[in-house]
PATIZA-189056 format. One record per residue (C-alpha): residue number from 1; residue in one letter; x, y negated, z negated. Coordinates in nm, 2 decimals, padded with zeros to 4 digits, always signed. Each point is the difference from the previous one (the first is absolute). Layout:
REM PATIZA-189056
+-----+---+--------+--------+--------+
:   k : r :     px :     py :     pz :
+-----+---+--------+--------+--------+
: NUM : a :      X :      Y :      Z :
...
+-----+---+--------+--------+--------+
This chain:
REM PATIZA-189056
+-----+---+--------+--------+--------+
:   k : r :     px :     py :     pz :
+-----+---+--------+--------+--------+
:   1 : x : -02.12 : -00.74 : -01.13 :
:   2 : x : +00.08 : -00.04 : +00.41 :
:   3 : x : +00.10 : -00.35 : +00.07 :
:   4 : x : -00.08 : -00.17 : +00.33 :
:   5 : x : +00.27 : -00.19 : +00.18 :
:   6 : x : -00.15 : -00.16 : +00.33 :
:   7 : x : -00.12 : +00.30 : +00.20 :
:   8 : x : +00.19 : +00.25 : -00.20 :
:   9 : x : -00.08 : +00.19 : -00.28 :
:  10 : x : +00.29 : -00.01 : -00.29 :
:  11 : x : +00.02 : +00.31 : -00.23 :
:  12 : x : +00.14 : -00.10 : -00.35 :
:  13 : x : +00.40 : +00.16 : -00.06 :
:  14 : x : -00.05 : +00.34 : -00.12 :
:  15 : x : +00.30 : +00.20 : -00.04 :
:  16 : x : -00.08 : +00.33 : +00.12 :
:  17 : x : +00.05 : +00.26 : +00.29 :
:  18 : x : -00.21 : +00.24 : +00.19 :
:  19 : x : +00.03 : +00.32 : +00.18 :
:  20 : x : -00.16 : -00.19 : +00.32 :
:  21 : x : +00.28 : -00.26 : -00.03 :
:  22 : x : +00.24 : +00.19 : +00.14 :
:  23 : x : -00.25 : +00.16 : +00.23 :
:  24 : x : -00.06 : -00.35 : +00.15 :
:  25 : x : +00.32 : -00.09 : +00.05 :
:  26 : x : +00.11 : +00.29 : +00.17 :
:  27 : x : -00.24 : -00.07 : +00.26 :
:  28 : x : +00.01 : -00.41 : -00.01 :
:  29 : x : +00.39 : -00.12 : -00.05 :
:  30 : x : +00.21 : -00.01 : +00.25 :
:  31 : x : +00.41 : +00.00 : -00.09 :
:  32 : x : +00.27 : -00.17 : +00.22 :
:  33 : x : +00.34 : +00.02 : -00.05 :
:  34 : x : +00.17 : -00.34 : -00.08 :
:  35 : x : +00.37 : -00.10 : -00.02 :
:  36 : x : +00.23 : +00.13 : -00.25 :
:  37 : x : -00.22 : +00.31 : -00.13 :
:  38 : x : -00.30 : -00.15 : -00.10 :
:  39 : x : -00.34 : +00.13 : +00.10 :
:  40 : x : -00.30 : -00.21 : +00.05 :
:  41 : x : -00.35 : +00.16 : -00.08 :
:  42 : x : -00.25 : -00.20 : +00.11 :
:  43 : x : -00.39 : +00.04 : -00.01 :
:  44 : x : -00.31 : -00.07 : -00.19 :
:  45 : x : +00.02 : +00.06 : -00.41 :
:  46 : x : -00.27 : +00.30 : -00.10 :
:  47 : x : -00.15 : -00.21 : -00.28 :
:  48 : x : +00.02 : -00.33 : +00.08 :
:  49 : x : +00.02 : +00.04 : +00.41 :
:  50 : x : +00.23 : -00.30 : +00.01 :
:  51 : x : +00.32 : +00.03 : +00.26 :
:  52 : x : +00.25 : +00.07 : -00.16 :
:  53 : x : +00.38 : +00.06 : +00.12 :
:  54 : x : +00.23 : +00.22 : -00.25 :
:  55 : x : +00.37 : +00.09 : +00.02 :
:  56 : x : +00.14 : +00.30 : -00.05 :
:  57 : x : +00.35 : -00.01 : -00.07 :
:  58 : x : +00.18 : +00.33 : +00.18 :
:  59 : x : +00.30 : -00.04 : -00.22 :
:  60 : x : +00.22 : -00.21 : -00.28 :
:  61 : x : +00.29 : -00.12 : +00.10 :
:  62 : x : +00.26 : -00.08 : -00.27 :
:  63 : x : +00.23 : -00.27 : +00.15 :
:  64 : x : -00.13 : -00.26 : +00.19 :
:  65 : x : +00.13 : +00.19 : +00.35 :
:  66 : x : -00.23 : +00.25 : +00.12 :
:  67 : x : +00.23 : +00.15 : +00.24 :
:  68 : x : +00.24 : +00.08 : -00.34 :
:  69 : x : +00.00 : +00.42 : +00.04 :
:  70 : x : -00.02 : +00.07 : -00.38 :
:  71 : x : -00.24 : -00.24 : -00.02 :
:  72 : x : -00.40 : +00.13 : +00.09 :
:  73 : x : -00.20 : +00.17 : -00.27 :
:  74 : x : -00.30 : +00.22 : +00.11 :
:  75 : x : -00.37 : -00.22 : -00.10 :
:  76 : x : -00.23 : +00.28 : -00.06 :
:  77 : x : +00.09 : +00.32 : +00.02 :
:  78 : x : -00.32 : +00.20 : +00.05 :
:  79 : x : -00.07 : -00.26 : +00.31 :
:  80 : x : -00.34 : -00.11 : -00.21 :
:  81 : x : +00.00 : -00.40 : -00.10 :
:  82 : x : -00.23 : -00.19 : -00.26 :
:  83 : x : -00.18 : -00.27 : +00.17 :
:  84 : x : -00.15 : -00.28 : -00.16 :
:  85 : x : -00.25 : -00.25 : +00.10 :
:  86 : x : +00.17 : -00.35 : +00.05 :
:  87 : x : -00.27 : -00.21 : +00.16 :
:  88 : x : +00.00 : -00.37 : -00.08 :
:  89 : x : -00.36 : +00.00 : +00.00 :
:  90 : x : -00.17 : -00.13 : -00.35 :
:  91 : x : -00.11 : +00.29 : -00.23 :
:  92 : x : -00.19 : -00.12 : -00.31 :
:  93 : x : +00.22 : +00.11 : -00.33 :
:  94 : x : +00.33 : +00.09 : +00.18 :
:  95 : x : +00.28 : -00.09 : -00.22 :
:  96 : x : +00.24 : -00.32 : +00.06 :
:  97 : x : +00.25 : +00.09 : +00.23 :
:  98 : x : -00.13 : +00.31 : +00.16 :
:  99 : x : -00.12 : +00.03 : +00.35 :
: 100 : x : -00.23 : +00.24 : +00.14 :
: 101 : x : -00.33 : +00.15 : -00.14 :
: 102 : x : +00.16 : +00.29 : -00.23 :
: 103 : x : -00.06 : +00.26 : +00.26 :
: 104 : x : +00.28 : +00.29 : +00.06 :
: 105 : x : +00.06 : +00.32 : +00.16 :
: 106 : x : +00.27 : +00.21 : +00.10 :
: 107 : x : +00.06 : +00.06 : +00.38 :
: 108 : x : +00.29 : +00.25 : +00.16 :
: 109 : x : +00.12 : -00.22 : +00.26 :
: 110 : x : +00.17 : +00.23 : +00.30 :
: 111 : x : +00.35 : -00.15 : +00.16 :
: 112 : x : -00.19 : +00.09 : +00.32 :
: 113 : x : -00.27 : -00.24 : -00.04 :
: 114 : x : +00.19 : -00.30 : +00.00 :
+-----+---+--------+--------+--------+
């Protein structure tokens, strides 16, 4: 059952992923670079169509200095990321202490795009 919120329409949490997630994403999201290796996708989520901002972490660092040269580890090494819905927005039957509407897709992000 769709919930109405105001002027929006609500789709209940459904844990689940489509092939025109990714699709939508690759032609919505945008990705800026942000300090310290992170990148920011931004855009609207292909389920819900809430904003949403995810960060991609472009690598682990294991002391607290990134400049440390034995420190960076490699994120994903096939350049494709999991993204996952984390809107705020209210989704009937989420579970406590989730955000988002249970929407996910994989996206290659490009080093050039940010």
């Amino acid at each position: 059952m769709v919930e109405r919120v105001g002027l929006a329409i609500m789709e209940p949490y459904l844990e689940q992923t489509e092939e025109r997630y990714s699709q939508l994403a690759a032609t919505t999201f945008t990705v800026t670079s942000h300090p310290l290796g992170v990148l920011l996708l931004s855009g609207p989520c292909p389920q819900c169509a809430a904003n949403i901002v995810v960060p991609i972490v472009e690598s682990v660092f294991r002391s607290g200095d990134p400049t440390a040269s034995s420190a960076a580890l490699p994120s994903v090494a096939d350049g494709y990321e999991t993204i996952v819905c984390n809107c705020e927005e209210p989704h009937a039957g989420r579970p406590d202490g989730l955000a988002g509407c249970g929407a996910y897709w994989r996206s290659k992000i490009a080093k050039d795009e940010a």
